[in-house]
RONUFI-245894 format. One line per 8 residues: number of its first residue (from 0); their letters; for each residue z, y, x of C-alpha. Coordinates in nm, 2 decimals, padded with zeros to 4 digits, always signed. Each point is the difference from the previous one (the first is absolute). Last residue first. Example, Ala and Ser with C-alpha at 12.3 -4.5 7.8 and 13.67 -1.06 7.14 Angstrom:
<torgus>
1 = SA = +00.71/-00.11/+01.37  +00.07/-00.34/-00.14
</torgus>
This chain:
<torgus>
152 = XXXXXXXX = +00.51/+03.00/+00.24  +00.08/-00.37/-00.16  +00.26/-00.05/+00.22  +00.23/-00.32/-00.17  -00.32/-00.20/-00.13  -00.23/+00.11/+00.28  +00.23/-00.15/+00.23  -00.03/-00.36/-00.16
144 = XXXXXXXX = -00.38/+00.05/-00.01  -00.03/+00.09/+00.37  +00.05/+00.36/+00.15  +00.10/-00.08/+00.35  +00.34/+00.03/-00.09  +00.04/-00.35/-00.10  +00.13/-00.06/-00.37  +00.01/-00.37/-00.04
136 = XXXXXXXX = -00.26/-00.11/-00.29  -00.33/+00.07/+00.22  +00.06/-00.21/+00.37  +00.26/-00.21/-00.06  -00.02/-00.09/-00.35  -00.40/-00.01/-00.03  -00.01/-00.20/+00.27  +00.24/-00.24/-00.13
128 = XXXXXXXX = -00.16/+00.00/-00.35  -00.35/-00.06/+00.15  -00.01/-00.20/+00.30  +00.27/-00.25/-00.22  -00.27/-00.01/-00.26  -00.31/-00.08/+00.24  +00.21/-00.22/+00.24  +00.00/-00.19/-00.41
120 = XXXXXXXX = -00.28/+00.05/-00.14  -00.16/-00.13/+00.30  +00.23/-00.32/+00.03  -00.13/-00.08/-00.34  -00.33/+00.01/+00.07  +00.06/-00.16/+00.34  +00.14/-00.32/-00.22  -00.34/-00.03/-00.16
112 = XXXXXXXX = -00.01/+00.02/-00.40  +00.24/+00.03/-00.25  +00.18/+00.32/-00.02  +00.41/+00.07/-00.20  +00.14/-00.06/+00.35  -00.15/+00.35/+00.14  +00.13/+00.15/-00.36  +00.33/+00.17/+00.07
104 = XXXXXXXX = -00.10/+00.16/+00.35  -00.37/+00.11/-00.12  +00.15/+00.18/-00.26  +00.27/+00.16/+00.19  -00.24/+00.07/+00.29  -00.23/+00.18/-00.30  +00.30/+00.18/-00.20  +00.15/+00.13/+00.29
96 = XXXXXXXX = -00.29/+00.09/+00.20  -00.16/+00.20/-00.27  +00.33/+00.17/-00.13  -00.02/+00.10/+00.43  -00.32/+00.20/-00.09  +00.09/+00.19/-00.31  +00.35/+00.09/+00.09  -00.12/+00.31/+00.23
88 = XXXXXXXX = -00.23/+00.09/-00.26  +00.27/+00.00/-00.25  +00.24/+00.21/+00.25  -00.29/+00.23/-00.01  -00.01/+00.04/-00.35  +00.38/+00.06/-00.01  -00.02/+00.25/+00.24  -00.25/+00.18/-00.17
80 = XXXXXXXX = -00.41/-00.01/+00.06  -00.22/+00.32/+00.09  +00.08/+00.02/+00.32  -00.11/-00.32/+00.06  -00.34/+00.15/-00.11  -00.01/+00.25/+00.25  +00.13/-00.17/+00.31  -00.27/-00.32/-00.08
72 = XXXXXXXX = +00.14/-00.31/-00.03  -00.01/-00.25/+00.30  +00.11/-00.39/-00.08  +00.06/-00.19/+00.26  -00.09/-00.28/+00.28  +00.10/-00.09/+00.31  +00.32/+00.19/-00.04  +00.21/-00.19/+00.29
64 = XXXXXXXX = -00.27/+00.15/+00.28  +00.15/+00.37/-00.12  +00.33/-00.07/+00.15  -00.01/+00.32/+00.25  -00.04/+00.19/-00.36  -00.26/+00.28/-00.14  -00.25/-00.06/+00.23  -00.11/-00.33/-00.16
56 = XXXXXXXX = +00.18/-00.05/-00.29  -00.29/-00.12/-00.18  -00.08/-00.27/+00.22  -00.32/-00.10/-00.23  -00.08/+00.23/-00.33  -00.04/-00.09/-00.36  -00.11/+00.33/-00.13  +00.15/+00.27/-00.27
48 = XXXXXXXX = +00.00/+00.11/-00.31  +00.32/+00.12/-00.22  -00.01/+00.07/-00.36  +00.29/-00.22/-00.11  -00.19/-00.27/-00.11  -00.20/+00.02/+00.33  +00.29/-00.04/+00.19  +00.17/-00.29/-00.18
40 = XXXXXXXX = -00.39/-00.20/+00.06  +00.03/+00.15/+00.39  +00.32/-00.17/+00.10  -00.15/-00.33/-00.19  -00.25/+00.05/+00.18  +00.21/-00.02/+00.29  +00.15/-00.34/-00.09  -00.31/-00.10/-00.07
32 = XXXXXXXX = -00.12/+00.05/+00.39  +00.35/-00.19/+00.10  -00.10/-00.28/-00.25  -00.34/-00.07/+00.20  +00.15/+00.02/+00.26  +00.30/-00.25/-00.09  -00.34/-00.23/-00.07  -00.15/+00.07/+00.34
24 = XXXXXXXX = +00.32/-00.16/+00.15  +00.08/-00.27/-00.24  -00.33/-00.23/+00.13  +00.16/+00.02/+00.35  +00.37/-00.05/-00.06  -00.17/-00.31/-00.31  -00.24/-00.18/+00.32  +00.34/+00.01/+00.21
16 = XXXXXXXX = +00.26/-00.16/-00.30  -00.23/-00.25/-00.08  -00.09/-00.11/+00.36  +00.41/+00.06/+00.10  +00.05/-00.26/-00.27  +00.25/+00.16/-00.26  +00.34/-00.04/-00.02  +00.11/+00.35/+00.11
8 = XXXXXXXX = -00.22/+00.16/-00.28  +00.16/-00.22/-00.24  +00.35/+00.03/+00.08  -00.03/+00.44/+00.00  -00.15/-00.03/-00.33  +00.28/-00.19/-00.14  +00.26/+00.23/+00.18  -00.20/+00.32/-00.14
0 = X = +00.01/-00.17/-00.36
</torgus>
């Protein structure tokens, strides 16, 4: 499937493939911000509230420009949750990504319409699941998903 995706985005005409890069952008976005609700949904079924906060590593990690956007839960509450719970809310966000760029990876063929629709799903897709894999999945010790997973403390 990744090899058959691969073909088709490398076949298509630069006009295509431009107008669907541009169109894809505010759509991962859009798919980044659910990602973190989806962060805050696990929370709040645990007990835990929080915000939706911009750079929130800031002054907690020279990398902080990588977290552009995050979760925050509030010290008291998150006390409140186990381990286990907080691995969940730590797999909440990247089970999002996985099942939307998969989605959107097996199914681009599946659409009739324009040929930039399809080339949106697409960059869209691939944007998501490949993102998701480098940057949340793969434990990073600037706290990310994948870390939160091993070191929920």
């Amino acid at each position: 499937m990744t090899m058959a995706l691969y073909h088709y985005l490398q076949t298509l005409q630069p006009k295509v493939a431009v107008i669907a890069l541009l169109v894809s952008i505010p759509l991962v976005f859009v798919s980044y911000s659910i990602h973190e609700a989806a962060h805050w949904l696990a929370g709040r079924a645990f007990g835990a509230t929080g915000s939706l906060t911009f750079f929130p590593l800031r002054g907690k990690s020279r990398l902080w420009m990588v977290s552009i956007m995050g979760m925050r839960f509030d010290d008291a509450a998150r006390r409140q949750v186990s381990r286990s719970q907080i691995r969940m809310m730590a797999l909440a966000g990247p089970a999002w990504d996985l099942m939307f760029g998969a989605a959107c990876m097996c199914f681009y063929h599946d659409l009739t319409g324009p040929e930039v629709l399809r080339a949106t799903v697409a960059c869209v897709g691939v944007s998501v699941l490949f993102s998701s894999i480098a940057l949340n999945v793969v434990p990073l010790p600037i706290g990310n998903d994948g870390w939160r997973v091993l070191h929920p403390d």
